[in-house]
N, C-alpha and C positions, 0 to 999 in steps of 0.2 A: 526707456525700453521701447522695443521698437515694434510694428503690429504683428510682423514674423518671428520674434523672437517671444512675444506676450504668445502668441499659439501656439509655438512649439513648447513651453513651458505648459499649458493648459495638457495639451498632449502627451507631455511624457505626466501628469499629474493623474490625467484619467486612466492612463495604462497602470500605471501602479497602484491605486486604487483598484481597479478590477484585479489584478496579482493578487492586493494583499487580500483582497475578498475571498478565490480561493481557498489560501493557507486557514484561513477563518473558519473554514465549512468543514477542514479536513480532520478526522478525530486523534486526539494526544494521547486516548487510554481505552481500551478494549478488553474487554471482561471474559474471558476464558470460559462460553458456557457448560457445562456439565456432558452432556454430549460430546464433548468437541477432548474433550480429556484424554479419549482412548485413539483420537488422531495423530499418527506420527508423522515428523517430518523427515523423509530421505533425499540424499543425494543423485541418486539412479532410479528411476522406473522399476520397478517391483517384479515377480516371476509373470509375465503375459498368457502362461498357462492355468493361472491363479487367478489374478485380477486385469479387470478392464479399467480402461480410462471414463472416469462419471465427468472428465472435461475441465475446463481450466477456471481455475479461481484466481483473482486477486487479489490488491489489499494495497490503499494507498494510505499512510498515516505521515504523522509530523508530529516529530518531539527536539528536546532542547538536546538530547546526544542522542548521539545515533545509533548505539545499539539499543537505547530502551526504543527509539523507534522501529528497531527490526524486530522486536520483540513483542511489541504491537502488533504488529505486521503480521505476523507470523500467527497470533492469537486469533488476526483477522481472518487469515487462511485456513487454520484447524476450524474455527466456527463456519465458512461457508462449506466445505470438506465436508465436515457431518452434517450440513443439510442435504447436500447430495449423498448422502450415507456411502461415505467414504471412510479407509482407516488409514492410508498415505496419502501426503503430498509429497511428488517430487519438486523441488524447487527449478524452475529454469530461467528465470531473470531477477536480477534486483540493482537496484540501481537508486541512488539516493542524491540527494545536488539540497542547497540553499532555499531559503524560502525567500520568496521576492518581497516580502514585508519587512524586512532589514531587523527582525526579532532576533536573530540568529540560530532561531530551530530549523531543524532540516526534514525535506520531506524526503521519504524513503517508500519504494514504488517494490512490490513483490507480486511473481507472476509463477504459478504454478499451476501443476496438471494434479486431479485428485483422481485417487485410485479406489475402486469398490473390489469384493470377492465377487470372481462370476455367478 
């Protein structure tokens, strides 16, 4: 093996390494706290006569199928929602891809706006 070919092997070894360190950090199960109970999730932005935006939450998790990790996700979202004491999210991205550590769990990325009563 050749000294360019021994590097480029070292290199793509540390990139993946650092990959699979991410997926490692990212949480599998998220605990629905008691708070977070009375948060719903909607489609559409709420009455803007009614409630304001308390601003955007997200939630990145990774599980082995991908709806238990939307459902993660989403647990993620009602629990930061009611810290900003909110009672909606509107969801407005999700977007889920592969884990770079060849596990076959996938990570699933959720981006929403939380809503308060004025």
């Amino acid at each position: 093996m050749g000294a360019r070919s021994l590097l480029s092997l070292v290199i793509a070894l540390a990139a993946g390494a650092g990959a699979s360190g991410c997926a490692d950090t990212l949480p599998d199960k998220i605990v629905l706290r008691p708070e977070a109970g009375n948060v719903e999730v909607i489609n559409e932005p709420p009455n803007t006569e009614i409630y304001e935006s308390a601003g955007e939450v997200t939630a990145q998790v990774i599980g082995r199928e991908t709806q238990d990790a939307l459902r993660q996700g989403l647990n993620e979202l009602r629990n930061k929602a009611a810290a900003k004491g909110a009672t909606f999210i509107a969801i407005d991205d999700v977007t889920s891809r592969a884990a770079w550590d060849f596990s076959g769990r996938t990570i699933v990325t959720l981006v929403g706006t939380a809503y308060r009563t004025k």
